[in-house]
FIKOLZA-1660 file (N, C-alpha, C; in steps of 0.1 Angstrom, whole numbers, plus 5000, padded with zeros to 4 digits):
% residues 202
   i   px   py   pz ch aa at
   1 4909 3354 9480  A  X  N
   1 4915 3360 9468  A  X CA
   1 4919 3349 9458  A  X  C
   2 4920 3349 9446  A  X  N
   2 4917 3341 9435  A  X CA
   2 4937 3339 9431  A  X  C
   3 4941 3330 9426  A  X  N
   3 4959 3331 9427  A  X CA
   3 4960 3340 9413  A  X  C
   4 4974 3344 9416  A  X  N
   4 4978 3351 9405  A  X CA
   4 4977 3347 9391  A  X  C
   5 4977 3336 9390  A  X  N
   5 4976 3339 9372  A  X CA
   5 4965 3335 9370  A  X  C
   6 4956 3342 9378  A  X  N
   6 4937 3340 9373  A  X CA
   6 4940 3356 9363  A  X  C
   7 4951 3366 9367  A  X  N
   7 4951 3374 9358  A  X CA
   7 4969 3381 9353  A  X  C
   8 4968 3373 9344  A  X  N
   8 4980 3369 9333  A  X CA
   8 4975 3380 9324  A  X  C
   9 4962 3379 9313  A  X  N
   9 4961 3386 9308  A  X CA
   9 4962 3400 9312  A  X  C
  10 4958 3411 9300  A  X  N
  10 4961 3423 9301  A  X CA
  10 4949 3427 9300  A  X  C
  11 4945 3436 9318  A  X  N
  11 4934 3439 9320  A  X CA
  11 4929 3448 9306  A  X  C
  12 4916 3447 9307  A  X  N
  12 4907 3450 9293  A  X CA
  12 4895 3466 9299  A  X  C
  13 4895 3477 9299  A  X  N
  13 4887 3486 9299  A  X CA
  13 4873 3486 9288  A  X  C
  14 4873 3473 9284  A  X  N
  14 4858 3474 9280  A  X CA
  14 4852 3462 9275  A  X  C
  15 4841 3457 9276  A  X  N
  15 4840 3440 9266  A  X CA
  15 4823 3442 9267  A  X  C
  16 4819 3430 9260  A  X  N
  16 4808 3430 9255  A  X CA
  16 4791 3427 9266  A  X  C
  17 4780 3430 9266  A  X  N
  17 4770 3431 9273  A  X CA
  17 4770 3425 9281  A  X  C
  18 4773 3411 9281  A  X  N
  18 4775 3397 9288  A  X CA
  18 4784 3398 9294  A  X  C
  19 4795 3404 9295  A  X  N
  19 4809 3403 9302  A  X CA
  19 4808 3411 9314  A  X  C
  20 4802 3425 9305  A  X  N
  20 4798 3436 9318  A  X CA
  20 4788 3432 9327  A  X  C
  21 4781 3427 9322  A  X  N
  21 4767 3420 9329  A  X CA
  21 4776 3411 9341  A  X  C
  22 4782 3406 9337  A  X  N
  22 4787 3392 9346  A  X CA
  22 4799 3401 9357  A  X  C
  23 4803 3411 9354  A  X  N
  23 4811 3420 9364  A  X CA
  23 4807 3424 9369  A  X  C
  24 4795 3428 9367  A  X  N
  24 4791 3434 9378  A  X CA
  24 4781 3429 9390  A  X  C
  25 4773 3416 9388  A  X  N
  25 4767 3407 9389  A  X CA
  25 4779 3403 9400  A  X  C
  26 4786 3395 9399  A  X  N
  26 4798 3391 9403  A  X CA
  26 4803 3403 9418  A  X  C
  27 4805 3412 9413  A  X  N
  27 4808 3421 9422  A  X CA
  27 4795 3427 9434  A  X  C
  28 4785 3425 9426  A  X  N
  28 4775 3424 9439  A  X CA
  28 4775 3416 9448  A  X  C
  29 4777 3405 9442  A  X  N
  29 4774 3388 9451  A  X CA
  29 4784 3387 9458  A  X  C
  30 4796 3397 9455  A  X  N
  30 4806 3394 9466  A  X CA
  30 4805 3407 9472  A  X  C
  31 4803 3419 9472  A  X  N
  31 4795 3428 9486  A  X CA
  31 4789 3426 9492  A  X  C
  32 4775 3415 9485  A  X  N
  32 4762 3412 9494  A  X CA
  32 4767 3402 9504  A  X  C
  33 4779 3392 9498  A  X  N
  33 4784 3379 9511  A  X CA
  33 4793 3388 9521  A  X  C
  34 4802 3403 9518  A  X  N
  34 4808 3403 9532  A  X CA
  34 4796 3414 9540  A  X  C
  35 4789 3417 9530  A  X  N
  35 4774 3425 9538  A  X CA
  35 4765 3413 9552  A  X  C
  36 4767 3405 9546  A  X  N
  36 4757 3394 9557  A  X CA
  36 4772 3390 9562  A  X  C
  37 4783 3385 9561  A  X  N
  37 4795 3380 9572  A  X CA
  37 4791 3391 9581  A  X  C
  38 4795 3407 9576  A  X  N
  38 4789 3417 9593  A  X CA
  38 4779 3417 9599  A  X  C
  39 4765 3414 9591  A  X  N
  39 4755 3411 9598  A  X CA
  39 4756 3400 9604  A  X  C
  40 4757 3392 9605  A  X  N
  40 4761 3378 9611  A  X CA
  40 4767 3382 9623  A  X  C
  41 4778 3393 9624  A  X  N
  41 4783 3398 9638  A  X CA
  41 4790 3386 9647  A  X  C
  42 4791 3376 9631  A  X  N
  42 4802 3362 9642  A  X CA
  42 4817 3362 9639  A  X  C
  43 4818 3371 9628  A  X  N
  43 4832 3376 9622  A  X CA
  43 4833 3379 9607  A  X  C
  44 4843 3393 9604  A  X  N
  44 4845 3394 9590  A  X CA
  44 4852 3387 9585  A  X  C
  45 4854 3389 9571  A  X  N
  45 4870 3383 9562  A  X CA
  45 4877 3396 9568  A  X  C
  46 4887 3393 9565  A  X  N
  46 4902 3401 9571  A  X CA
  46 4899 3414 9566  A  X  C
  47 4899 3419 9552  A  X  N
  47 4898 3432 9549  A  X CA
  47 4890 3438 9552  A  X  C
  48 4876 3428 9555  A  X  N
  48 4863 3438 9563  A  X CA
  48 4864 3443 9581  A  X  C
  49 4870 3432 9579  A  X  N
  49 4875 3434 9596  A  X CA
  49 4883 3454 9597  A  X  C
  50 4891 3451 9590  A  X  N
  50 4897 3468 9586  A  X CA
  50 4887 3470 9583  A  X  C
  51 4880 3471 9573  A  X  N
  51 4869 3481 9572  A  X CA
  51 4860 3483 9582  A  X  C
  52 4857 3477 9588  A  X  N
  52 4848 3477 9598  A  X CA
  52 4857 3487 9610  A  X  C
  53 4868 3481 9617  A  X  N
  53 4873 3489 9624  A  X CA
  53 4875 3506 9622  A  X  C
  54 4880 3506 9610  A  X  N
  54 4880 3520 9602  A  X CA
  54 4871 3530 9604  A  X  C
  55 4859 3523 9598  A  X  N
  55 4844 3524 9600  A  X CA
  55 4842 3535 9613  A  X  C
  56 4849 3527 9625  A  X  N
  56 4845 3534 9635  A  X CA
  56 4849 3545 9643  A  X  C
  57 4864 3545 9635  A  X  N
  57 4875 3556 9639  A  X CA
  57 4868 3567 9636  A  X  C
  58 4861 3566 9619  A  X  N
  58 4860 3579 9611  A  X CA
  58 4846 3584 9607  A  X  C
  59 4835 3579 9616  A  X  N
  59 4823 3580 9611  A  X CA
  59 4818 3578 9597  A  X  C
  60 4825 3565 9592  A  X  N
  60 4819 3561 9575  A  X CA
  60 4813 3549 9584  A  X  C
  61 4802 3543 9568  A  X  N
  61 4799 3531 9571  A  X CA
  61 4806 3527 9566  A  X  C
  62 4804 3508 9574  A  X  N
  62 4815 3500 9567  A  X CA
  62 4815 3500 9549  A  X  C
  63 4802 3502 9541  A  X  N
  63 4808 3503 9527  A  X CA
  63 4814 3513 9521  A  X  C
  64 4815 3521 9531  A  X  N
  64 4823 3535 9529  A  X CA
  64 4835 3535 9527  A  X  C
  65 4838 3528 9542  A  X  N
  65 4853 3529 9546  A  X CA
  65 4857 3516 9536  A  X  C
  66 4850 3509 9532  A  X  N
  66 4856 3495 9521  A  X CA
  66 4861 3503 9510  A  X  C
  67 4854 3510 9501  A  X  N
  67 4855 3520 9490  A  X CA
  67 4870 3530 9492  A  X  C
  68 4871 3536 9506  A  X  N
  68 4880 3543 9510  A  X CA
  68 4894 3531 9511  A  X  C
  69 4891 3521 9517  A  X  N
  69 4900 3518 9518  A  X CA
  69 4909 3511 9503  A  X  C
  70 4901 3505 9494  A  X  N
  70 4902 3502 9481  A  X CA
  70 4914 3515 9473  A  X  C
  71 4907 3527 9476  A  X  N
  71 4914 3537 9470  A  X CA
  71 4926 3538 9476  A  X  C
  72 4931 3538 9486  A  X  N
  72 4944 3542 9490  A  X CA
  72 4951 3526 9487  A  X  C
  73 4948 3516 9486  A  X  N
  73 4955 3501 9480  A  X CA
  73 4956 3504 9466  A  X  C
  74 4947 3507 9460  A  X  N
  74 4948 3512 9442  A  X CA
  74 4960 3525 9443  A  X  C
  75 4963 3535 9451  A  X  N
  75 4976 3539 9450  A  X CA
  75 4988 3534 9455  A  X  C
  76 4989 3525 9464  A  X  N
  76 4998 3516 9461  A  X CA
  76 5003 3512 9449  A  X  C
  77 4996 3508 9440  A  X  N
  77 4995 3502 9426  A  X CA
  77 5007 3513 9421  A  X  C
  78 5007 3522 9423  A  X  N
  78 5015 3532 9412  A  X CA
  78 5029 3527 9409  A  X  C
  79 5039 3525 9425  A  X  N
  79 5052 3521 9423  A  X CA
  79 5055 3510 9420  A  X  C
  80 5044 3500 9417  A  X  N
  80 5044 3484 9417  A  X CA
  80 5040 3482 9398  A  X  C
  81 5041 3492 9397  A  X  N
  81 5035 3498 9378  A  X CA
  81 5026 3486 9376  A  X  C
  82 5015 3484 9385  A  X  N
  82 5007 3474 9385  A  X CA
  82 4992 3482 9373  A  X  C
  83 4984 3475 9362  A  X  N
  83 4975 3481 9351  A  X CA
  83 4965 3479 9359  A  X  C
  84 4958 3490 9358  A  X  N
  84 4940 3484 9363  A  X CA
  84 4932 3482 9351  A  X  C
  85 4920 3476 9355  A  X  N
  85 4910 3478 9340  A  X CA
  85 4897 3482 9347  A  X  C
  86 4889 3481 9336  A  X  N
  86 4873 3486 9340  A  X CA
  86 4868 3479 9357  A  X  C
  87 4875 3464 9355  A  X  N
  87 4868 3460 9368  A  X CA
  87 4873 3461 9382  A  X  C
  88 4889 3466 9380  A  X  N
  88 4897 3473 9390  A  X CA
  88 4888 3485 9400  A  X  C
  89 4885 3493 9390  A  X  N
  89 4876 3508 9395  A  X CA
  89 4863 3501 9397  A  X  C
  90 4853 3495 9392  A  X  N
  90 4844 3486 9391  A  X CA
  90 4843 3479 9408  A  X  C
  91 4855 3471 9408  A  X  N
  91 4857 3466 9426  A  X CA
  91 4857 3474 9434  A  X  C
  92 4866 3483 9431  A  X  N
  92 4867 3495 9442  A  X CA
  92 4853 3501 9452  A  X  C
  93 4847 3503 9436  A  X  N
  93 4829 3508 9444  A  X CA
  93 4819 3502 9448  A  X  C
  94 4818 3492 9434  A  X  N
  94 4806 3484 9442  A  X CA
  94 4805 3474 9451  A  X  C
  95 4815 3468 9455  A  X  N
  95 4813 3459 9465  A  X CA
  95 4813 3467 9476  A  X  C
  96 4814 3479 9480  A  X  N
  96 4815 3485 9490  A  X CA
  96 4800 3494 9491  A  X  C
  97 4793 3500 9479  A  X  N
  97 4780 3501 9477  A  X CA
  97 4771 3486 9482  A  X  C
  98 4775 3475 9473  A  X  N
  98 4767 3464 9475  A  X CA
  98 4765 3457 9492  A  X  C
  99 4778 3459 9503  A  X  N
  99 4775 3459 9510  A  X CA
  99 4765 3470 9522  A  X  C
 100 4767 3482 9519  A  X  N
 100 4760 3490 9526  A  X CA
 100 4748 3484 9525  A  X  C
 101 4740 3485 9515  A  X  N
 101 4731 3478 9512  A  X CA
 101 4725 3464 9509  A  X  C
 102 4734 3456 9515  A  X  N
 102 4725 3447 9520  A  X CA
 102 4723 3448 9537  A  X  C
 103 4736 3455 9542  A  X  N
 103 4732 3460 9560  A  X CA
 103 4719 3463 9566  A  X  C
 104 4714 3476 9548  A  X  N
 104 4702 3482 9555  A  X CA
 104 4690 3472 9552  A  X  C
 105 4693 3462 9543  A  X  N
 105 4684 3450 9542  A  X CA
 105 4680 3440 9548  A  X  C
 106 4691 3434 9557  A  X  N
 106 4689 3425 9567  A  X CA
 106 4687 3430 9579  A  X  C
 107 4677 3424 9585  A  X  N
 107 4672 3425 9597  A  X CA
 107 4685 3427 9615  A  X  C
 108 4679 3438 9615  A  X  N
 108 4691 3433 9631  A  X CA
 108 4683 3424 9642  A  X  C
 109 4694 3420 9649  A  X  N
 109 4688 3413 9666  A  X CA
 109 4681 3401 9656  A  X  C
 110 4689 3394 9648  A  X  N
 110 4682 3382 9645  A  X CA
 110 4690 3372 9653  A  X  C
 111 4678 3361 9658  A  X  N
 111 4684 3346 9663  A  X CA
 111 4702 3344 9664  A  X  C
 112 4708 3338 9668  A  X  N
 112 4722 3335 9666  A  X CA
 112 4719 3323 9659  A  X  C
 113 4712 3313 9658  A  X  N
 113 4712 3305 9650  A  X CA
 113 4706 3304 9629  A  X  C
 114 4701 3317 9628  A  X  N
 114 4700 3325 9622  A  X CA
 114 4715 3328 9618  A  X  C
 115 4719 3342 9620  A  X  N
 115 4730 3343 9621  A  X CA
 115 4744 3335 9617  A  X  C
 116 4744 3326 9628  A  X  N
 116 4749 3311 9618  A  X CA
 116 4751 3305 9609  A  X  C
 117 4741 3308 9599  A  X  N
 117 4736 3302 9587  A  X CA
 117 4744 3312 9576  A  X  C
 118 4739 3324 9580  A  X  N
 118 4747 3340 9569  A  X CA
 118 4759 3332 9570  A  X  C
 119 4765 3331 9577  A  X  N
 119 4781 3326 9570  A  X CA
 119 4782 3318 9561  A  X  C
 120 4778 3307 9560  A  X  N
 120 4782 3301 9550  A  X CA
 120 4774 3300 9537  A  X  C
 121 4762 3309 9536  A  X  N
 121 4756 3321 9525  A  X CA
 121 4767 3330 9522  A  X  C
 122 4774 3337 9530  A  X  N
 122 4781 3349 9529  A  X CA
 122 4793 3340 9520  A  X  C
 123 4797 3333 9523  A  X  N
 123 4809 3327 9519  A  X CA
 123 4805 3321 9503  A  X  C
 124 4796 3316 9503  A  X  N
 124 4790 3312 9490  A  X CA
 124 4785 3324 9480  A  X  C
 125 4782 3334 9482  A  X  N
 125 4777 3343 9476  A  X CA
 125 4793 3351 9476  A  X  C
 126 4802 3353 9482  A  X  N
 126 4815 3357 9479  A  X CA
 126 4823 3352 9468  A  X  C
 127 4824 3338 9472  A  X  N
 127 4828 3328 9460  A  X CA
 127 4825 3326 9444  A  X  C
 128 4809 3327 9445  A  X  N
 128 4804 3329 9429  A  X CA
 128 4803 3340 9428  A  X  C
 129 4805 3350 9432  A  X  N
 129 4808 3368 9432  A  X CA
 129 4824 3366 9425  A  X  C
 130 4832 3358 9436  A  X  N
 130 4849 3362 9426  A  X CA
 130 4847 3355 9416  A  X  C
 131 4838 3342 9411  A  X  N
 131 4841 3332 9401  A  X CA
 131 4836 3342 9388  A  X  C
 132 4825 3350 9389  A  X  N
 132 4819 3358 9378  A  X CA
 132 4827 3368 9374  A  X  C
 133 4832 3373 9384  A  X  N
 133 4841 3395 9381  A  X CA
 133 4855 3385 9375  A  X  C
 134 4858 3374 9383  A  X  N
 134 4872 3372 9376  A  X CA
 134 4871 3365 9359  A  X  C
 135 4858 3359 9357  A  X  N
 135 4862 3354 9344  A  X CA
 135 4857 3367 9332  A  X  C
 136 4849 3377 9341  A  X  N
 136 4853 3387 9332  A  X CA
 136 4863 3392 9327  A  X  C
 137 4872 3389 9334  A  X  N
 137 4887 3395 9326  A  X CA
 137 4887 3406 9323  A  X  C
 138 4881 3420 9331  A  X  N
 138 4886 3437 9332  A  X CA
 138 4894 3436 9341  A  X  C
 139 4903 3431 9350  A  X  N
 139 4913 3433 9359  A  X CA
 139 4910 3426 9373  A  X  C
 140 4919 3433 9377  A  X  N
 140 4919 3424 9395  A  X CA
 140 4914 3435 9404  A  X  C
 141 4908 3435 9416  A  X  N
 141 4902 3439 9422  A  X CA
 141 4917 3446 9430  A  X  C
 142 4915 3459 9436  A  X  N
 142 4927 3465 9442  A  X CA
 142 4935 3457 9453  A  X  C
 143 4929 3449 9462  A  X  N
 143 4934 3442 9468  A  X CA
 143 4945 3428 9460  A  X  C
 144 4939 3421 9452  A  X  N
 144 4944 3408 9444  A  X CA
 144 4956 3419 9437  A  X  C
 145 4953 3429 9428  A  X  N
 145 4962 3437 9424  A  X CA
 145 4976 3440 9433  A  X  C
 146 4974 3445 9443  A  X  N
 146 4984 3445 9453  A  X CA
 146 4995 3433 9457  A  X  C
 147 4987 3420 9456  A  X  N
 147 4992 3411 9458  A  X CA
 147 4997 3401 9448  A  X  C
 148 4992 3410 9435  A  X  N
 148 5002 3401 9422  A  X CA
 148 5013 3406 9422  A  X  C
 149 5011 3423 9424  A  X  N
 149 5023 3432 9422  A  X CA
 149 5029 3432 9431  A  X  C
 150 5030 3428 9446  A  X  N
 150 5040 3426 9452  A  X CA
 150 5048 3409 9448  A  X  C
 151 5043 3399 9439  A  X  N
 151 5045 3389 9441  A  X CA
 151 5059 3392 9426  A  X  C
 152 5051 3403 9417  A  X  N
 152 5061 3401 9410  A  X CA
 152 5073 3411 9414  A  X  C
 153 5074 3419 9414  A  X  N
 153 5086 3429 9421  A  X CA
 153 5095 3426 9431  A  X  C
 154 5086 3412 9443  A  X  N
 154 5099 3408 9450  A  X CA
 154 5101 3395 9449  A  X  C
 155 5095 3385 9440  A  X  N
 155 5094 3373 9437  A  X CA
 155 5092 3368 9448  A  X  C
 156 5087 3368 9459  A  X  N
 156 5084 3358 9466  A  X CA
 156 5071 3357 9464  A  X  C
 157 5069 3342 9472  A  X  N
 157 5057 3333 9468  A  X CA
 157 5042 3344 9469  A  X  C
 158 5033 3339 9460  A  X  N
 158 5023 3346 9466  A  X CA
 158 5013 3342 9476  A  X  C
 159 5015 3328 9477  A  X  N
 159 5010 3323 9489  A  X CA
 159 5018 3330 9503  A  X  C
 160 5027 3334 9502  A  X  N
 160 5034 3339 9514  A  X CA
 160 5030 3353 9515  A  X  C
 161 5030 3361 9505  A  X  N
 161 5028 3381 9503  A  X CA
 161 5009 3376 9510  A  X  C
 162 5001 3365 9502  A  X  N
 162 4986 3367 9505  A  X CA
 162 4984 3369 9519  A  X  C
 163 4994 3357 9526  A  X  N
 163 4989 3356 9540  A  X CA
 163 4999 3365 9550  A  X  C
 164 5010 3369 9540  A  X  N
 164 5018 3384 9550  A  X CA
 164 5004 3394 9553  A  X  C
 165 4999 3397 9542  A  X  N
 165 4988 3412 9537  A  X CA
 165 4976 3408 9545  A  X  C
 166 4969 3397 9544  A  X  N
 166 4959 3390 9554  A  X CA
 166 4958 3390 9566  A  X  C
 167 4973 3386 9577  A  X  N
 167 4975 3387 9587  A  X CA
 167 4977 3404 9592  A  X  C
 168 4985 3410 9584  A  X  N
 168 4982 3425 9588  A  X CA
 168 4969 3429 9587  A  X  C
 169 4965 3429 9575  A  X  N
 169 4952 3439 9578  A  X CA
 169 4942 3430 9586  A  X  C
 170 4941 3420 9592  A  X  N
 170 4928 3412 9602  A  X CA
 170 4934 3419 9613  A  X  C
 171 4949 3422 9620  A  X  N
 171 4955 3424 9633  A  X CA
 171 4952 3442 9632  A  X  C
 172 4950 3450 9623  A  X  N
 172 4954 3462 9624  A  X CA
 172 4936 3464 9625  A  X  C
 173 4928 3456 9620  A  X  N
 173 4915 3460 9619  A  X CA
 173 4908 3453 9636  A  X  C
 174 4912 3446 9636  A  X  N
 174 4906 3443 9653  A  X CA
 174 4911 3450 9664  A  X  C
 175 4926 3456 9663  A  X  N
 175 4925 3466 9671  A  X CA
 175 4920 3478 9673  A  X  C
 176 4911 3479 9654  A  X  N
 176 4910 3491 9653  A  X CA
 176 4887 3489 9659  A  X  C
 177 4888 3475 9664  A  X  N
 177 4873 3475 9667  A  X CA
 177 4864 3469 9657  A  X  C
 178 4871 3467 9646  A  X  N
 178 4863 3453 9635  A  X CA
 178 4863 3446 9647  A  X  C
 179 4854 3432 9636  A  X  N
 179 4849 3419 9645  A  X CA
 179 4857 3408 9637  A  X  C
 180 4863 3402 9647  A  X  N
 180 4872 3392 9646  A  X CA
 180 4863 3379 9654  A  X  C
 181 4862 3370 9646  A  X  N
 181 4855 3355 9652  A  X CA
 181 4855 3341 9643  A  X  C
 182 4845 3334 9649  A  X  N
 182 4845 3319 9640  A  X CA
 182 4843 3324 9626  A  X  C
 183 4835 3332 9625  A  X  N
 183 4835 3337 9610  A  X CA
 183 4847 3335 9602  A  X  C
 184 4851 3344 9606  A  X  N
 184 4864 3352 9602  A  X CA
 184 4873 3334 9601  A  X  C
 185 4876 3331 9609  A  X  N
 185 4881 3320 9606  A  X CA
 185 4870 3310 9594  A  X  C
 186 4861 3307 9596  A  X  N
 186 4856 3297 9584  A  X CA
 186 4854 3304 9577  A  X  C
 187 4856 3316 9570  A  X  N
 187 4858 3326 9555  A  X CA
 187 4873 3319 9554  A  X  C
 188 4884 3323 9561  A  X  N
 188 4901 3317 9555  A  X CA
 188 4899 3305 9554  A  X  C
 189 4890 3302 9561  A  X  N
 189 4897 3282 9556  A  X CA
 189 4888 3278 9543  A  X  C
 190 4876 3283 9542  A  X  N
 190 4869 3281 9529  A  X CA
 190 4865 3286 9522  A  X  C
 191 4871 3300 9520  A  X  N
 191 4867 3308 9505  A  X CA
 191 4876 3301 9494  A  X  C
 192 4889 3302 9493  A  X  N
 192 4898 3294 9490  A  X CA
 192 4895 3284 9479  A  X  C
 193 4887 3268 9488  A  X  N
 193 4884 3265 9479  A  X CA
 193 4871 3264 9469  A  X  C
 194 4863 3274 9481  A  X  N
 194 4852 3277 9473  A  X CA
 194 4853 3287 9462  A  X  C
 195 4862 3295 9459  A  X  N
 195 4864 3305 9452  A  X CA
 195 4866 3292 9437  A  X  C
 196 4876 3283 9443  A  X  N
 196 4884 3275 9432  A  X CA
 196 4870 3268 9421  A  X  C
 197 4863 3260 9432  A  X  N
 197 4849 3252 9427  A  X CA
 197 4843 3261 9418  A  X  C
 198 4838 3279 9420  A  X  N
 198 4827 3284 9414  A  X CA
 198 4841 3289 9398  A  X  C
 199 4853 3289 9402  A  X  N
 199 4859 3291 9387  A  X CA
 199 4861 3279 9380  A  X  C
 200 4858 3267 9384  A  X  N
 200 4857 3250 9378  A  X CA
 200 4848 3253 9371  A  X  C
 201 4833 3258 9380  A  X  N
 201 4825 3253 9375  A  X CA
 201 4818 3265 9364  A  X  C
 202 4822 3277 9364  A  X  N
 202 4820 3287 9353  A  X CA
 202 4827 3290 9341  A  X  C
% end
């Protein structure tokens, strides 16, 4: 997730060909990297980990249960009088669309050394995924939202609220039967600053 004053401004409900183009672009590239982290089957990022576990409780796929889960974090948003914009509702769906479909795209029972590789694709295609939807400037994605808005309401750090909300939902999703692994660990240690590099360099 990208730090909080990547959105200072005041989310925007509409902008020009290029902007939308780049939001949604952006928001693919980051479905399609946590679409191959599950394929890879070596571990999710933390939220997909819940999604995934979810996934299995309730008969959705994991882009389902992503979408579902998006919507009940966007009502959190209410008591936190946190704004959404176009690309708030925008995150919600398609990165959860974007992953379904890349699941039904990539091959199952591929090599593990194969497999191997999707990570650090996944992680790279996540990164210029947040670098594009964020310099759109239609808003923050429900999750980042949650975590500005708790950052402003209780003033604590947001480096401390990111990894309170990270460590819950990775612990509540592996019990719930997500995949928790090396993955999952080299997504937290280098989206971070790969997120940072593809907003340098855009």
């Amino acid at each position: 997730m990208p730090a909080a004053d990547a959105y200072v401004a005041r989310p925007a409900w509409w902008g020009s060909p290029s902007t939308l183009a780049r939001l949604a672009i952006g928001l693919w590239l980051f479905g399609a990297g946590e679409g191959l982290l599950v394929a890879s089957e070596i571990g999710n990022s933390p939220w997909t980990v819940l999604a995934e576990g979810a996934s299995l409780q309730v008969r959705l796929s994991v882009g389902q249960a992503t979408v579902a889960i998006s919507c009940i974090v966007l009502a959190l948003w209410v008591p936190l009088r946190q704004r959404p914009g176009l690309g708030t509702l925008a995150n919600a769906v398609l990165i959860g669309v974007a992953l379904d479909v890349t699941l039904r795209l990539v091959p199952e029972a591929l090599p593990l050394g194969v497999r191997a590789v999707e990570v650090p694709v996944a992680i790279a295609l996540v990164a210029i995924g947040s670098g594009l939807y964020i310099n759109a400037g239609l808003g923050p994605g429900p999750r980042d939202g949650l975590m500005t808005g708790l950052h402003r309401v209780t003033g604590r750090p947001v480096g401390l609220i990111r990894a309170a909300i990270e460590v819950a939902v990775l612990i509540t999703g592996a019990l719930l039967g997500g995949t928790f692994g090396q993955g999952t660990v080299a997504f937290a240690v280098l989206i971070g600053p790969s997120v940072a590099l593809a907003l340098r360099r855009m």
